[in-house]
PLY file of the C-alpha trace (Angstrom):
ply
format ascii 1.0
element vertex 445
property float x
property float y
property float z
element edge 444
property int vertex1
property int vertex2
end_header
0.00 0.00 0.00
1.33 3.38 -1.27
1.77 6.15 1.57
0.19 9.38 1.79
3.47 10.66 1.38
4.13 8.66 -2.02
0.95 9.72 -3.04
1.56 13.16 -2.44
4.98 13.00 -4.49
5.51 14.29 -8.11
3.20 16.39 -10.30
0.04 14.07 -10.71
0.31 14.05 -6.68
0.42 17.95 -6.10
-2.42 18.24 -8.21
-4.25 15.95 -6.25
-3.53 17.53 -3.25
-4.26 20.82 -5.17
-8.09 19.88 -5.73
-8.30 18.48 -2.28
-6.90 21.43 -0.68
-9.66 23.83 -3.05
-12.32 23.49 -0.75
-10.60 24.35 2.58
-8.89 27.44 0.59
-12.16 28.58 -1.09
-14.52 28.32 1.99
-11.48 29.40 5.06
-10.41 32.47 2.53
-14.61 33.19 1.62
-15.00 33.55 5.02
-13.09 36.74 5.71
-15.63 38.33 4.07
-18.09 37.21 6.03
-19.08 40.86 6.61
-19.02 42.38 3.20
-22.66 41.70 1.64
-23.07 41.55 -2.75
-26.46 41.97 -1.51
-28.28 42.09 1.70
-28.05 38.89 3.42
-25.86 37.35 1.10
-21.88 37.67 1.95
-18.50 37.31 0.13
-18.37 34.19 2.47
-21.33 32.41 1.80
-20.52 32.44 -1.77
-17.55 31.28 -1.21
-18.46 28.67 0.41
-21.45 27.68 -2.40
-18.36 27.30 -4.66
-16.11 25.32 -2.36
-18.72 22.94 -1.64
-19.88 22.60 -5.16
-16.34 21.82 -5.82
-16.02 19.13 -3.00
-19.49 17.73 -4.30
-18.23 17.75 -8.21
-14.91 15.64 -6.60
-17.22 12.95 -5.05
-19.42 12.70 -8.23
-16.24 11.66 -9.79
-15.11 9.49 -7.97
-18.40 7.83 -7.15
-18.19 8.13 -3.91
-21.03 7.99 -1.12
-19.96 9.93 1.84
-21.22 8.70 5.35
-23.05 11.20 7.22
-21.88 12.58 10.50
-24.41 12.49 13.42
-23.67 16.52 13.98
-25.69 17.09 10.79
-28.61 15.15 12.38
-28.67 17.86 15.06
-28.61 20.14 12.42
-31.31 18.89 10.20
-33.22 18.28 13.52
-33.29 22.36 14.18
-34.21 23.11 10.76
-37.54 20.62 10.85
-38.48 21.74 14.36
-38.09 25.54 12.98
-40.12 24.89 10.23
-42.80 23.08 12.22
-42.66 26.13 14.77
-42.97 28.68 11.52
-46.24 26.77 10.38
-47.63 27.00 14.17
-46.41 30.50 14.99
-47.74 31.71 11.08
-51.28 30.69 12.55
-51.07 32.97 16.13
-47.92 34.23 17.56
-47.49 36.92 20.16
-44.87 38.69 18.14
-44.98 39.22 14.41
-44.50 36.78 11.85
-42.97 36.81 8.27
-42.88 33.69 6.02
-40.31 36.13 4.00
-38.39 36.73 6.95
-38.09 32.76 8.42
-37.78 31.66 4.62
-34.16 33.74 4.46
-33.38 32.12 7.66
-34.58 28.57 7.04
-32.55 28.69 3.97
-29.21 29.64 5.28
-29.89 27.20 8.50
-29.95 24.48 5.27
-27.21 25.98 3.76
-24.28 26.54 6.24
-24.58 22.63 7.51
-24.90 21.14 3.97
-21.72 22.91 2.70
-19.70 22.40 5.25
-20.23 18.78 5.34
-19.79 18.67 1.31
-16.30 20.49 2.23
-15.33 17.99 5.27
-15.32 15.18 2.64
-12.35 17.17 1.14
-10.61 17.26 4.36
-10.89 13.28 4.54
-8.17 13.17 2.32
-6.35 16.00 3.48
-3.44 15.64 6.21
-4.35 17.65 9.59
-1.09 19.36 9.22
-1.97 20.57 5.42
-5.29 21.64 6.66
-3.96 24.05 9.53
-1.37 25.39 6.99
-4.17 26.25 4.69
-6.42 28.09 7.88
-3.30 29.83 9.32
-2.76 31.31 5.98
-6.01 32.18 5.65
-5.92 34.03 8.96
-2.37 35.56 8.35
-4.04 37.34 5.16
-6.63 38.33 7.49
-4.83 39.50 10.24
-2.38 41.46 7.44
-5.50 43.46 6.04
-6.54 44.15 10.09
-2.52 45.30 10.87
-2.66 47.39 7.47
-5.71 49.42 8.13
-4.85 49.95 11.92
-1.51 51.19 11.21
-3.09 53.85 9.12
-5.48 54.65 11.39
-3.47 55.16 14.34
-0.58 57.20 12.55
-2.77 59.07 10.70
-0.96 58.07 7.16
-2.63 59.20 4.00
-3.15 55.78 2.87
-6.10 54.15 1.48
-8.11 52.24 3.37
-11.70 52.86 3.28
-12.34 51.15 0.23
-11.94 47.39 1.94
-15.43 48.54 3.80
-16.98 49.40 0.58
-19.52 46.21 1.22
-19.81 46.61 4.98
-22.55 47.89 7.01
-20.32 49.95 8.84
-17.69 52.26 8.87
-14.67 53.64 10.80
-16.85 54.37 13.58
-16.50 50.87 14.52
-13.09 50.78 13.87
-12.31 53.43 17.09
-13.11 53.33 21.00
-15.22 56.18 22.56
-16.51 57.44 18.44
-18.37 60.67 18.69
-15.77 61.84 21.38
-14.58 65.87 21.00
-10.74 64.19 20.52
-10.13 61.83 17.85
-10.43 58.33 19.58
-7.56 55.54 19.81
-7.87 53.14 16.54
-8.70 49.59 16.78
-8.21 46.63 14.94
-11.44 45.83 13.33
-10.01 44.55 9.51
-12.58 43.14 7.36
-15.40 42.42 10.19
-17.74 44.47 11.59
-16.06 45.43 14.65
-13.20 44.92 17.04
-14.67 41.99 18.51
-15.84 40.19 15.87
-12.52 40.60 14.27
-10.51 38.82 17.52
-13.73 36.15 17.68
-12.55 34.67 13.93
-8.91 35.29 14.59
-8.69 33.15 17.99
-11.69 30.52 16.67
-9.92 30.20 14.02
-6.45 30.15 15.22
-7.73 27.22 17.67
-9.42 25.07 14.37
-5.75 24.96 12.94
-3.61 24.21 15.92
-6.30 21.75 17.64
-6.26 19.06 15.24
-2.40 19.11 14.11
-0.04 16.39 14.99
1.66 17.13 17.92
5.55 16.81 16.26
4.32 19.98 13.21
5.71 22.86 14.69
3.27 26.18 12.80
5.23 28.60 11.33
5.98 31.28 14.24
5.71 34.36 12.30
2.04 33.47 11.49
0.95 32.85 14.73
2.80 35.75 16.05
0.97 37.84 13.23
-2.46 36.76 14.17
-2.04 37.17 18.02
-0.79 40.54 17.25
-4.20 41.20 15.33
-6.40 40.13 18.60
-3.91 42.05 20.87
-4.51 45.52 18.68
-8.82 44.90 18.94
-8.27 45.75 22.67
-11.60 43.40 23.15
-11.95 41.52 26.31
-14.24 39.45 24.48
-10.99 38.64 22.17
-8.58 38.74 24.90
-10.82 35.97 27.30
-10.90 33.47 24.11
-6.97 33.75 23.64
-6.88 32.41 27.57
-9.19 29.39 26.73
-7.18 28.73 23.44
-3.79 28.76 25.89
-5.56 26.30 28.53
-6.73 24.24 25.50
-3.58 24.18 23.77
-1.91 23.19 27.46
-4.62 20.70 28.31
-4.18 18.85 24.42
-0.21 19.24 25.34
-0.18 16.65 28.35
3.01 15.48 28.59
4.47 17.86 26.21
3.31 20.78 28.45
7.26 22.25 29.05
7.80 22.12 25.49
4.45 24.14 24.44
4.82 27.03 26.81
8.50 27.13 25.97
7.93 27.11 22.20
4.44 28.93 22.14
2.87 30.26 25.22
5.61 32.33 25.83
6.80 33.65 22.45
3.50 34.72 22.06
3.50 36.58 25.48
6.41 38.25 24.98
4.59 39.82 21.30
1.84 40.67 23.68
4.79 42.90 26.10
6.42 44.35 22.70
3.27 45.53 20.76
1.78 47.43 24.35
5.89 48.93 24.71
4.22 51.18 21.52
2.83 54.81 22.60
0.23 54.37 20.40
-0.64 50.62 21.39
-0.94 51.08 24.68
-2.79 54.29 24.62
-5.37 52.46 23.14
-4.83 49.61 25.77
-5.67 52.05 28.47
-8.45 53.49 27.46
-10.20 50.46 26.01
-9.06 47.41 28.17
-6.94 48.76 31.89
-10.34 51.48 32.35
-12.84 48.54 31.89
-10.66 46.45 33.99
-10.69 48.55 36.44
-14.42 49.51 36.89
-14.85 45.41 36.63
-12.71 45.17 39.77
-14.99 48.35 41.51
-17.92 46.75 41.20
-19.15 49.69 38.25
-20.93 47.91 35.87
-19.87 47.15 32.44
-22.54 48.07 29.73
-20.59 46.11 26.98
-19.93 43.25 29.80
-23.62 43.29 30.87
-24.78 43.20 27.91
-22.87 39.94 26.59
-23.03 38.11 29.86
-26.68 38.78 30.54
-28.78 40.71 28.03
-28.68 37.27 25.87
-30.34 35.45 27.87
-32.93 38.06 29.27
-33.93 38.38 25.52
-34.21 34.93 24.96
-36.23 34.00 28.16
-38.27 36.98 27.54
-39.03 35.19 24.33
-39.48 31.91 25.42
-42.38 33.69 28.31
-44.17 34.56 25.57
-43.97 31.28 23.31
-42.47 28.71 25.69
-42.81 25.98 23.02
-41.41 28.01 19.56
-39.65 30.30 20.73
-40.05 33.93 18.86
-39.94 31.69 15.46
-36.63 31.51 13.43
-35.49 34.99 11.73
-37.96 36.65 14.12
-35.39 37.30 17.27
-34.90 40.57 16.11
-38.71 41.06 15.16
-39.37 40.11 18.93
-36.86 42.13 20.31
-39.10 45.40 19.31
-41.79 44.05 21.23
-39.85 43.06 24.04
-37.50 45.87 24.29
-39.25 48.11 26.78
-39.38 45.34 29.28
-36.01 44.53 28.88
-32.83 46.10 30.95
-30.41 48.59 29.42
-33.54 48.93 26.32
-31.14 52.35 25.24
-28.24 49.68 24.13
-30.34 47.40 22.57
-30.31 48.10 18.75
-33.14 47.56 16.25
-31.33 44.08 14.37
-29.76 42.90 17.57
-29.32 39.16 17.51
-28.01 38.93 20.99
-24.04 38.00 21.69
-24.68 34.10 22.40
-25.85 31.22 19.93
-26.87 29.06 22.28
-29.51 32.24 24.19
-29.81 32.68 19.91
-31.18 29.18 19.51
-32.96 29.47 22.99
-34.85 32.50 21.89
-35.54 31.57 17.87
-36.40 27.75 18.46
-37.46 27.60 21.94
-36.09 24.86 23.94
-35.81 21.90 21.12
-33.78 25.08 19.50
-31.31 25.12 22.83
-31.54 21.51 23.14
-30.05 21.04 19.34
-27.40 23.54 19.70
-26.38 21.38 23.43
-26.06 18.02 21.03
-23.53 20.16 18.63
-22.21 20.87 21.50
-21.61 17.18 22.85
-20.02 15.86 19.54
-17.12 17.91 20.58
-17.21 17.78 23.70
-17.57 13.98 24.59
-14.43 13.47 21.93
-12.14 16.07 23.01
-12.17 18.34 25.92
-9.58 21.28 24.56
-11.79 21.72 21.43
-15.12 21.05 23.18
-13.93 23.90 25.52
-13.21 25.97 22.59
-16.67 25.63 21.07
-18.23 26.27 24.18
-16.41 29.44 24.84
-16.94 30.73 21.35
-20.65 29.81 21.27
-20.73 32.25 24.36
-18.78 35.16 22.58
-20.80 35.30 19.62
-24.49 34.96 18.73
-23.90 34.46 14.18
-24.91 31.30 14.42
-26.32 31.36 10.98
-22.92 32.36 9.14
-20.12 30.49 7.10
-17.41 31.19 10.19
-19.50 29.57 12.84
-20.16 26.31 10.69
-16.76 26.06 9.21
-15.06 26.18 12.43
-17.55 23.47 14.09
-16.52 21.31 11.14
-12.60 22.12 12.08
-13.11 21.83 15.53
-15.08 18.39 15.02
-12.24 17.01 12.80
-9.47 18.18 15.78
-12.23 16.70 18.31
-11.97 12.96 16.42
-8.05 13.50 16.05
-7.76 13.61 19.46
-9.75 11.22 20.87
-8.18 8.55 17.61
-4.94 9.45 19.49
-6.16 8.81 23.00
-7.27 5.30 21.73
-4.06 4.43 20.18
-2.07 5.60 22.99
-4.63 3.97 25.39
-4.18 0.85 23.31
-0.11 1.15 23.07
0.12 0.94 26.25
-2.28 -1.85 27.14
-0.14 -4.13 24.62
3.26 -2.81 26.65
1.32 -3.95 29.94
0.07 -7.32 28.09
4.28 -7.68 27.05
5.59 -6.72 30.24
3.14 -9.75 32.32
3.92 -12.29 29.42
0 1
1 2
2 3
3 4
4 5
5 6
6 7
7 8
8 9
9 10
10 11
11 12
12 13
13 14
14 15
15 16
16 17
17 18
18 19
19 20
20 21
21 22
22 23
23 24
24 25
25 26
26 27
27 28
28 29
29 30
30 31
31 32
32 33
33 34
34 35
35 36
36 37
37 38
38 39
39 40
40 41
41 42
42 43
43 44
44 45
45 46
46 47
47 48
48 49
49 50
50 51
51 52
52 53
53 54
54 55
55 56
56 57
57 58
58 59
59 60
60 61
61 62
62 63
63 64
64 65
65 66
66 67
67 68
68 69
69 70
70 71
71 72
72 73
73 74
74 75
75 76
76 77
77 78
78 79
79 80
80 81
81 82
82 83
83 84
84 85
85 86
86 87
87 88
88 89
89 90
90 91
91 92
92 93
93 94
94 95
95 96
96 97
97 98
98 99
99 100
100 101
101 102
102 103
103 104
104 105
105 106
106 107
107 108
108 109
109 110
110 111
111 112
112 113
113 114
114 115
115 116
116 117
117 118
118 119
119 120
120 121
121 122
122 123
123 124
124 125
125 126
126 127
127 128
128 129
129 130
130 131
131 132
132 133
133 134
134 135
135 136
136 137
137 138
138 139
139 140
140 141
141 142
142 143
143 144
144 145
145 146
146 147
147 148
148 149
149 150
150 151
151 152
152 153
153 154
154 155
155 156
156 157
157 158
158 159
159 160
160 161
161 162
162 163
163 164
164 165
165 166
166 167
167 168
168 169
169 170
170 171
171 172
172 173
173 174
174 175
175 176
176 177
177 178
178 179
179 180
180 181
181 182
182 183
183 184
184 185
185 186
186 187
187 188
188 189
189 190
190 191
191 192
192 193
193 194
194 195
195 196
196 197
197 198
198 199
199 200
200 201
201 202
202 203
203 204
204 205
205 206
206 207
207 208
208 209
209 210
210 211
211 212
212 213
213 214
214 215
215 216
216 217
217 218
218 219
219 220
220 221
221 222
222 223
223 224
224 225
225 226
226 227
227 228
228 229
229 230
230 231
231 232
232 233
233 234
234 235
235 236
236 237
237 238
238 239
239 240
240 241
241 242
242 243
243 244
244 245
245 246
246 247
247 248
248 249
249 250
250 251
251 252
252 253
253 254
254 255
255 256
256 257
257 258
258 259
259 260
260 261
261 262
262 263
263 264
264 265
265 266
266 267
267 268
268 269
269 270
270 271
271 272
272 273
273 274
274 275
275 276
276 277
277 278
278 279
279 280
280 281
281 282
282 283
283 284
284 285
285 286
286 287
287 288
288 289
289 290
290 291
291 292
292 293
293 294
294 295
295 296
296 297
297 298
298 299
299 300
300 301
301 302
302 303
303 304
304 305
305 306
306 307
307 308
308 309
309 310
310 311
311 312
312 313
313 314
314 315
315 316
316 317
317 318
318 319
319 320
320 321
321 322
322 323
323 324
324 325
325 326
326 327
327 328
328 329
329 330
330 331
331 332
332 333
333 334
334 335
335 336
336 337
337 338
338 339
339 340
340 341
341 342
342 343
343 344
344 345
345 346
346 347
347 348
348 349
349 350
350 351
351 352
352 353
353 354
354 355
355 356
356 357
357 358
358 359
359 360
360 361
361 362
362 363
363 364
364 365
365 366
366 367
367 368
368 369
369 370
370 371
371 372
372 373
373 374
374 375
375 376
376 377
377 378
378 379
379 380
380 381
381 382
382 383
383 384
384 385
385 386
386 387
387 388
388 389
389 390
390 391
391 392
392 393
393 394
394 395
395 396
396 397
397 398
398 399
399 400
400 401
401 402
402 403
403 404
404 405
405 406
406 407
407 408
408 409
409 410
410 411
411 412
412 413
413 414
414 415
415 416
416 417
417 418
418 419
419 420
420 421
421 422
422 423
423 424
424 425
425 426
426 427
427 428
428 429
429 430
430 431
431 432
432 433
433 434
434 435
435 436
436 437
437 438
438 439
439 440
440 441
441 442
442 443
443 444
């Protein structure tokens, strides 16, 4: 039998790899621009992704190939029935408004996101962990480039153009500074392609953790491209950001075991000592202060946070405020926001609560759309991680609770990532598990 390796060798090889690796480039690259909309609802990334998984479905019509079907996409399919049987009860009498326009864009992306990532995963069957990371952390290098390119203008105030990478956002450089609408012009922020700060640092870290996770533990990632993408998060100044690089450290430690010396010596920290050099720059840690050592602060004093509150709590006050008034349905799916305007008044901190909000937590999300069967579904995605891995499962649950986008190409491309790392490391558990049983069997013969 010929080894990957072998395979891999020559030109026929590296064009094999090449249409393997499509997929994973098209969809991980598509979803930068998971913020910039051709048209409204429809993103850079979720075409992207259409082509990637048209690409991995093309490659298994070729080959004649029948893919098995991973139980995750059960859960998934499971949501998208019980939403639709919720539409067709709340469409007859809900307390809150109802739009079969409105669930129908919903229901079709909650088809969408699961069915192209799995088309996609079949690519990564025949991809080696260590190629797949290299393809995300490149992916996330360009990323974090664009982020380091505008923030560099920003904050030295270089007559450089920038402006034009928003040109299919929703927002513009006021998101990009802390404290806009001040007298004084504001520190800059890190914000790159995505819609804000913390948005930016949620796909950089996620991400970050979907190539590292599943890698074998002897590929050492090219430094400079970590290092580049850390530096991204650090310049967001987002807690938000900042709390899921401590999970990803504790994950990365916890998947270590052993090799826990030779992780922080080689990773942990390098990457610390980026963190000291980039806040030893005026500008840097201007914007440090203001946005990050304040909030600190007032955390510490017992002041309360609005941003905190509002990601902490405000999810799931919406979502049981929801569920009071349709405790079986939920609000309906693509109606969270259409709820929220009915709710808002009753709700804490109602000033701070935008018309479009969506919440800042896909599981309170799911909670408030679907209504318990909703929760209960996004719990199950949950436990395929979880149950296989505890690092990535950790990881999942941590960004589930910084981010609410449930129904976007980042969220379901880094489950499937996350999923793969989950299986990798509970394949190596067994193997070790079953290594050492057969030294134990030697050593008693």
């Amino acid at each position: 039998m010929r080894s990957r390796a072998a395979d891999s060798a020559g030109p026929v090889g590296a064009h094999r790899r090449w249409r393997d690796e499509l997929p994973l480039w098209l969809a991980a690259t598509g979803a930068l621009g998971a913020h910039s909309f051709v048209v409204p609802g429809v993103s850079i990334a979720d075409l992207a992704l259409a082509a990637a998984a048209a690409w991995a479905a093309g490659e298994l019509w070729r080959a004649r190939r029948v893919p098995a079907l991973p139980r995750w996409l059960l859960w998934a399919a499971l949501a998208a029935l019980w939403a639709l049987l919720g539409a067709v009860v709340l469409a007859g009498g809900s307390p809150f408004e109802f739009s079969w326009v409105e669930f129908g864009k919903s229901f079709a992306k909650l088809l969408f996101y699961p069915t192209a990532v799995f088309f996609v995963g079949t690519s990564l069957e025949r991809l080696a962990p260590e190629r797949a990371a290299d393809v995300l952390l490149w992916a996330l290098t360009l990323n974090a480039a664009i982020a380091l390119y505008i923030y560099v203008v920003m904050a030295a105030g270089l007559d450089l153009p920038y402006r034009f990478l928003w040109a299919l956002s929703e927002h513009g450089e006021e998101t990009a500074r802390f404290g806009f609408g001040a007298s004084l012009m504001p520190p800059a922020r890190a914000r790159g392609l995505a819609s804000e700060p913390s948005a930016l640092a949620w796909f950089q870290v996620v991400g970050l953790a979907a190539a590292l996770l599943p890698a074998p533990r002897g590929w050492r990632p090219p430094r400079w491209r970590v290092f580049v993408v850390v530096a991204s998060v650090v310049l967001t100044f987002s807690l938000t950001g900042y709390g899921l690089l401590c999970v990803l450290g504790l994950a990365l430690l916890a998947r270590g075991g052993v090799r826990t010396a030779r992780l922080l010596r080689r990773a942990v920290i390098p990457v610390g000592l980026v963190i000291v050099g980039l806040l030893s720059i005026p500008a840097v840690r201007q914007g440090f202060d203001a946005t990050v050592t304040e909030r600190l602060v007032e955390l510490a004093t017992g002041v309360r946070d609005v941003s905190a509150t509002l990601r902490l709590r405000s999810s799931w006050e919406m979502a049981a405020a929801m569920v009071r008034g349709s405790p079986l349905f939920g609000a309906g799916l693509g109606h969270y926001d259409v709820a929220l305007e009915t709710l808002r008044a009753a709700l804490a901190m109602p000033e701070h609560l935008k018309p479009g909000t969506q919440g800042w937590n896909a599981l309170a999300y799911l909670l408030g759309a679907l209504g318990p069967v909703g929760l209960g579904c996004g719990l199950l995605l949950l436990w395929e991680v979880w149950r296989r891995s505890r690092p990535a499962g950790a990881m999942l649950l941590a960004a589930v609770c910084a981010d609410s986008t449930i129904l976007g190409a980042p969220f379901w491309l880094f489950y499937l990532l996350l999923h793969r790392a989950a299986r990798h490391h509970s394949a190596a558990k067994s193997s070790s598990a079953a290594a050492t049983t057969g030294q134990a069997s030697e050593g008693s013969a």
